[in-house]
C-alpha positions in Angstrom: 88.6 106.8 88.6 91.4 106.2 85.7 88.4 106.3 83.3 86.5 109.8 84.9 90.4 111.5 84.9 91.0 109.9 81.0 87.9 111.3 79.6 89.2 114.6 81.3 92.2 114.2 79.3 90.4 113.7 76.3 88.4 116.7 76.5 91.7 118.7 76.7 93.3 117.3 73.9 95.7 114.5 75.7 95.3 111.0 75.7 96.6 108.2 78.5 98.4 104.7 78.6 98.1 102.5 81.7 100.9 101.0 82.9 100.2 98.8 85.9 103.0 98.2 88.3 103.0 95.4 90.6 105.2 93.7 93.6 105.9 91.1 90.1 106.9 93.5 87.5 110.4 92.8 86.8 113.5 95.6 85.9 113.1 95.5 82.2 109.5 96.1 82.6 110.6 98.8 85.0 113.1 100.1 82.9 110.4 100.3 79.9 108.0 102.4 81.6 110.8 105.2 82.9 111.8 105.4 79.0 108.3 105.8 78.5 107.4 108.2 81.5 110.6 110.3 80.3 109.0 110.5 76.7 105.7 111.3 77.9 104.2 115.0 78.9 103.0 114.2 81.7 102.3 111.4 84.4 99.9 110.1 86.8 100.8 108.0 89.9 97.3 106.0 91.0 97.1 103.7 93.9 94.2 102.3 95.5 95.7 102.1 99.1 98.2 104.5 100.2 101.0 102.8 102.2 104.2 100.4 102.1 103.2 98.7 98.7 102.9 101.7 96.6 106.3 103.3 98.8 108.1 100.0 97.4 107.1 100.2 94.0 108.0 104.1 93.6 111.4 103.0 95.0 112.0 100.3 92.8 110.9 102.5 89.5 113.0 105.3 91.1 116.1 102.6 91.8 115.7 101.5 88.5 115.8 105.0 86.4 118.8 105.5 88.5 121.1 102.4 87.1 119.5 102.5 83.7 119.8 106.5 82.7 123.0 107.9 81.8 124.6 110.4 84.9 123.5 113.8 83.0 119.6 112.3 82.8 119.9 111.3 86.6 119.3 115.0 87.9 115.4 115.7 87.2 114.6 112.1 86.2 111.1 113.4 85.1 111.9 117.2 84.6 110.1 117.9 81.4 107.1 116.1 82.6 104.0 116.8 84.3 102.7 114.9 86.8 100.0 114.7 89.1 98.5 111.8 92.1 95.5 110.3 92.0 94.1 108.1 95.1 91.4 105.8 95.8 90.0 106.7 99.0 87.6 108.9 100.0 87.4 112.8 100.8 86.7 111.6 104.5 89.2 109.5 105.0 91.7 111.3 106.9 94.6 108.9 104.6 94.0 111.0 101.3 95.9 114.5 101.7 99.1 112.2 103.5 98.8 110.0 100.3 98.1 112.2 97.9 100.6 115.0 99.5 103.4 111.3 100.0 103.3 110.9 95.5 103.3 114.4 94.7 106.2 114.7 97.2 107.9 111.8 95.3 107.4 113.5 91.7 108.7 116.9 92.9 111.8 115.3 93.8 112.0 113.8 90.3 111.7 116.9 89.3 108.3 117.0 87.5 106.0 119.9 87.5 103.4 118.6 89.8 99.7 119.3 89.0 98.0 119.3 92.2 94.7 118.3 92.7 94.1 120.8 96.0 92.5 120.0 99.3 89.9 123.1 99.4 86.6 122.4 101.4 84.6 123.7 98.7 84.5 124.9 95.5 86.5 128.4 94.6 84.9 128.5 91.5 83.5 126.3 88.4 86.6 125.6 86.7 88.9 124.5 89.5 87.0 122.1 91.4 89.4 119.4 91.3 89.3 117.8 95.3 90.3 114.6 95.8 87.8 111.8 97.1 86.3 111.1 94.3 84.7 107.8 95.6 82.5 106.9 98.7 83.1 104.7 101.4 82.2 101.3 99.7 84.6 102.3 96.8 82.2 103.9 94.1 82.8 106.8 92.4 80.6 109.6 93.5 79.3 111.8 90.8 80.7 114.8 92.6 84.1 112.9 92.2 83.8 112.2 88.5 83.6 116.1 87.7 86.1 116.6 89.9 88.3 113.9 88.0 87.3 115.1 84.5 88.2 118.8 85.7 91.8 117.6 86.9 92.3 115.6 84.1 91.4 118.8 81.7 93.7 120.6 83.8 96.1 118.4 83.4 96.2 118.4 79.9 96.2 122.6 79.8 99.3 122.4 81.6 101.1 119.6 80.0 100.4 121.5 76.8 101.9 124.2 77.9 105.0 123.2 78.9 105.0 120.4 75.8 105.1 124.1 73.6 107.8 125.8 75.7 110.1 122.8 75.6 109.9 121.7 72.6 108.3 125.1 70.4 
């Protein structure tokens, strides 16, 4: 999926870093990626299975940025950034629009412009086809879901432009 949404990216002029976050990854680490989220134009929360684990690990980076940025950075953690969700599961599985609805919630409240990928049955039209689900049942990614992921990520990188240019012009 990472790969489908980065090529996405590509084609719209941004480029990604990975930064795995585990149950393991200590505060520095933590710490490290927040200074890195905050200097980034945009962000992508991915998880394979929605749930408790990925809840724990958004509260811990969250907890973190909170002791480690100064008071006047706390309001808006991510508020120059845009950010989207990305989830592993497929369109059927009745999981994705909580999950996906659960980390966009979580980025709106850190104050990121949220690019979302949209729950529409079917597609409005060639350039915004960007529904979630993009793999099947035994975890593949469909090739419906890889356009879909390319489109978001080209999205994605329109709008991070964007507001990369009205911040800092």
């Amino acid at each position: 999926m990472l790969d489908r949404f980065r090529a996405g990216l590509s084609e719209g002029g941004a480029e990604m870093d990975t930064c795995p976050v585990d149950p393991a990854t200590d505060e520095q680490r933590l710490s490290e990626l927040v200074t890195k989220a905050q200097a980034a134009a945009g962000i992508v929360l991915a998880t394979g299975e929605p749930g408790a684990r990925a809840d724990t690990m958004l509260d811990r980076l969250n907890d973190v940025a909170l002791r480690t940025l100064p008071d006047f950075e706390r309001i808006g953690v991510f508020s120059d950034t845009v950010a989207t969700s990305l989830v592993a599961l497929p369109a059927a599985d009745p999981r994705l629009q909580p999950a996906i609805n659960a980390l966009n919630s979580r980025l709106y409240d850190w104050g990121a412009v949220v690019v979302s990928p949209g729950f529409a049955q079917r597609r409005v039209n060639g350039w915004f086809d960007n529904r979630p689900g993009a793999v099947d049942e035994a975890g593949a990614l469909t090739p419906a879901g890889s356009g879909s992921l390319e489109r978001h990520g080209r999205r994605m990188a329109r709008v991070a432009g964007l507001l990369n240019v009205a911040v800092y012009p």
